[in-house]
C-alpha positions as CSV (number, residue, x, y, z in Angstrom):
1,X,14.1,42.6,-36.1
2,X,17.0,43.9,-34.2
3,X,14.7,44.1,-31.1
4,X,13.7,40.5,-31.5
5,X,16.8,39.7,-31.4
6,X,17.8,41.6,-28.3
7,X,15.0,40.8,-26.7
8,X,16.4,36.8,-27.2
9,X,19.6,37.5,-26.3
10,X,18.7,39.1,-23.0
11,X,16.2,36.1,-22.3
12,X,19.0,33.9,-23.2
13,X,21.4,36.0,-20.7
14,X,19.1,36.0,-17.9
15,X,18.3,32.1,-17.7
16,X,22.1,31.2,-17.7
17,X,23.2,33.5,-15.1
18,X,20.4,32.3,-13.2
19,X,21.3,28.9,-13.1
20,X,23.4,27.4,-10.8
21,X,24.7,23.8,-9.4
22,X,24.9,25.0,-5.9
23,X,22.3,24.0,-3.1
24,X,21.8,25.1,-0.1
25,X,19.8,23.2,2.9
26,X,19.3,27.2,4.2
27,X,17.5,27.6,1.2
28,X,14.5,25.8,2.0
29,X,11.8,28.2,3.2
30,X,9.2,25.1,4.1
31,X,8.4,21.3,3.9
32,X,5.7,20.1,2.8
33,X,4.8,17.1,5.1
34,X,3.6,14.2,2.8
35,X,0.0,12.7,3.2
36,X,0.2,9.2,5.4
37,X,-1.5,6.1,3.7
38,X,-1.5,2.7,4.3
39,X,-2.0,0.2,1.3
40,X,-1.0,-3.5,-0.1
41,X,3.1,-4.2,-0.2
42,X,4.5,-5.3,-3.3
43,X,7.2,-6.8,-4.5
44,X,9.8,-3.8,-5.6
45,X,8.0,-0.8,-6.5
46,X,5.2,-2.3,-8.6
47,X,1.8,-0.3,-8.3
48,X,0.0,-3.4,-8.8
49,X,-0.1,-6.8,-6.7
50,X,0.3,-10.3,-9.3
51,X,-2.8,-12.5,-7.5
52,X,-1.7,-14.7,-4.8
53,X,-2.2,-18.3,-6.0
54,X,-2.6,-21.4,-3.9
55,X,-4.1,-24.7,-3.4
56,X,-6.9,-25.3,-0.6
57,X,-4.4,-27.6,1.3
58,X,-2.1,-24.6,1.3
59,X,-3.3,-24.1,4.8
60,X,-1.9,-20.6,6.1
61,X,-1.3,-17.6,3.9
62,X,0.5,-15.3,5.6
63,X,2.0,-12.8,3.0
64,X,-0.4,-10.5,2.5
65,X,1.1,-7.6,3.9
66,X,-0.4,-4.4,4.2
67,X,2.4,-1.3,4.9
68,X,2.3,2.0,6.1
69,X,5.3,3.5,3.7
70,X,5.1,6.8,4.7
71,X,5.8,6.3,8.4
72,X,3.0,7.4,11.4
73,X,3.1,8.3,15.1
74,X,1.1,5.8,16.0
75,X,-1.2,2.5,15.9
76,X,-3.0,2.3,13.0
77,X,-6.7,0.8,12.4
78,X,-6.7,-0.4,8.7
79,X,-10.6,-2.0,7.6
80,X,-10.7,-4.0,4.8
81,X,-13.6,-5.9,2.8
82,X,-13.9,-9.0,1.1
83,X,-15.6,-10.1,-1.8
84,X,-15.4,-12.8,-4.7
85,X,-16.3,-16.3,-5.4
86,X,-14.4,-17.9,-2.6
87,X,-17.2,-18.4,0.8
88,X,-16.2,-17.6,4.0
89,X,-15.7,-20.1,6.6
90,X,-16.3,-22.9,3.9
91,X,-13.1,-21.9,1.3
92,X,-11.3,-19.6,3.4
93,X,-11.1,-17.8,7.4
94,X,-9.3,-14.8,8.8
95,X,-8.9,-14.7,12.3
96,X,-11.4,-11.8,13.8
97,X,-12.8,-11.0,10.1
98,X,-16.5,-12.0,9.1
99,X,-18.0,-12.8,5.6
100,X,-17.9,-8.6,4.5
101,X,-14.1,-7.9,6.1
102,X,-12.3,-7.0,8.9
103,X,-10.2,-4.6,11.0
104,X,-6.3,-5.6,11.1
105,X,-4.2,-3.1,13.5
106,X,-0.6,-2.1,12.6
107,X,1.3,-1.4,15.4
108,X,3.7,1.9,15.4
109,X,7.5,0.4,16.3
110,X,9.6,2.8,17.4
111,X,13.2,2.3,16.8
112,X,16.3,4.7,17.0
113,X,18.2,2.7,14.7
114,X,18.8,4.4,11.5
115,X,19.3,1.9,9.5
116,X,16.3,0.2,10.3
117,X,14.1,1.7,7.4
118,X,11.5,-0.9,7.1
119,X,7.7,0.9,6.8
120,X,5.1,-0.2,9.8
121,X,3.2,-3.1,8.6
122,X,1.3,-6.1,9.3
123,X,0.0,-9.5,7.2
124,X,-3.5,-10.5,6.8
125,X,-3.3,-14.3,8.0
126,X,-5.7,-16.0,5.5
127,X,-6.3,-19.7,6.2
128,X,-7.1,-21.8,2.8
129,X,-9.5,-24.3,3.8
130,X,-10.0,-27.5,2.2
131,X,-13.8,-28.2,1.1
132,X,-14.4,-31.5,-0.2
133,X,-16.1,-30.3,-2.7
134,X,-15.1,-30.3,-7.0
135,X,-16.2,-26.6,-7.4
136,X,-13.6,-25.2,-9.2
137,X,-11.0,-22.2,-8.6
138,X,-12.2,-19.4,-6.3
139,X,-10.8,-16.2,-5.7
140,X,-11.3,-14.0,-2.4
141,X,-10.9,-10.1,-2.9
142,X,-9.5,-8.0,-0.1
143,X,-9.9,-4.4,-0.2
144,X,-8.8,-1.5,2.1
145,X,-11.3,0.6,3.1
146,X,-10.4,3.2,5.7
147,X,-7.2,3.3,8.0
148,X,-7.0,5.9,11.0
149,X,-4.7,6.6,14.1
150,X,-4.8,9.1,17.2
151,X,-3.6,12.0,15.0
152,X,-6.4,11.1,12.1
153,X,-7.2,9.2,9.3
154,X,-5.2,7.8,6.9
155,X,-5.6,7.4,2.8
156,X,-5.5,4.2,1.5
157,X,-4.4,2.5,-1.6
158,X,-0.3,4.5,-2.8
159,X,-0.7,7.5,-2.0
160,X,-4.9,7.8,-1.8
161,X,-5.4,6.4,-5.2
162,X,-6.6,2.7,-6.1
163,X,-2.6,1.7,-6.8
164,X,-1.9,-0.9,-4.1
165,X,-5.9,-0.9,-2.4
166,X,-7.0,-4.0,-3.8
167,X,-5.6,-7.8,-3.3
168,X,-6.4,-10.9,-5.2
169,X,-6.1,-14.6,-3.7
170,X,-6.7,-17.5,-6.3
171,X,-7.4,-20.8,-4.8
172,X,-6.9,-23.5,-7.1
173,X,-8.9,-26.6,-6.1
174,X,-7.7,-30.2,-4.9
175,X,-10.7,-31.6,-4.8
């Protein structure tokens, strides 16, 4: 029993003298660089976009943004798809997209003002087009696919996962 007890007692000993409050920049051997990924901006630091609802005389959509949080050296290539009830050039366009998706490029700014810590990012401009038509609400899907730049490619969706890959527009109809 008395070794038990010693043997507590010295653990005990060791973990307090081991701590300590102070830090040291010098003692950081290595950083680890983190992964770059591009992916849907949301509002404060939700992993999770509400759906974007509007009427088809809304006309131009512009704030789905896509970011590149983590910062890059470069332009960046982001493809995304689309998918969902809404039809393509009937309920809805994007400029230089087609009926499956789209490339949208995100332009590296450089800056060397420190303040200036907004991420690299761009909007997909979706245009809600009026049918005619009483068909009901529609929804168009955009996904991101792939993103890549000279030094690589990029992960998408917060931080590679399916957080922040997906985006949901509801159109409401007028008709």
């Amino acid at each position: 029993m008395k070794k038990i007890k010693f043997l507590i007692l010295a653990t005990v000993a060791v973990m307090l003298s081991s701590c300590s409050d102070e830090f040291s920049i010098n003692d950081i051997t290595s950083v680890e660089e983190l992964p770059g990924y591009v992916a849907f901006n949301p509002d404060g630091t939700a992993v999770t976009i509400a759906p974007f609802q509007v009427d088809e005389n809304d006309g131009l959509l512009e704030d789905i943004n896509v970011e590149i949080p983590t910062g890059n050296l470069s332009d960046v290539t982001v493809t995304y798809s689309l998918s969902g009830t809404a039809v393509f050039g009937t309920d809805y366009t994007i400029d230089g997209a087609t009926a499956s998706g789209g490339t949208l490029i995100i332009e590296h700014k450089q800056t060397t003002d420190p303040e200036d810590e907004v991420a690299d990012n761009e909007d997909i401009p979706v245009r809600v087009l009026t049918d005619g038509v009483a068909d009901g609400e529609k929804t168009i899907i955009i996904t991101l696919v792939s993103a890549s730049n000279a030094e690589g490619d990029l992960a998408v969706g917060r931080g590679g996962t399916d957080f922040l890959k997906t985006a949901t527009v509801v159109i409401a109809d007028v008709d």
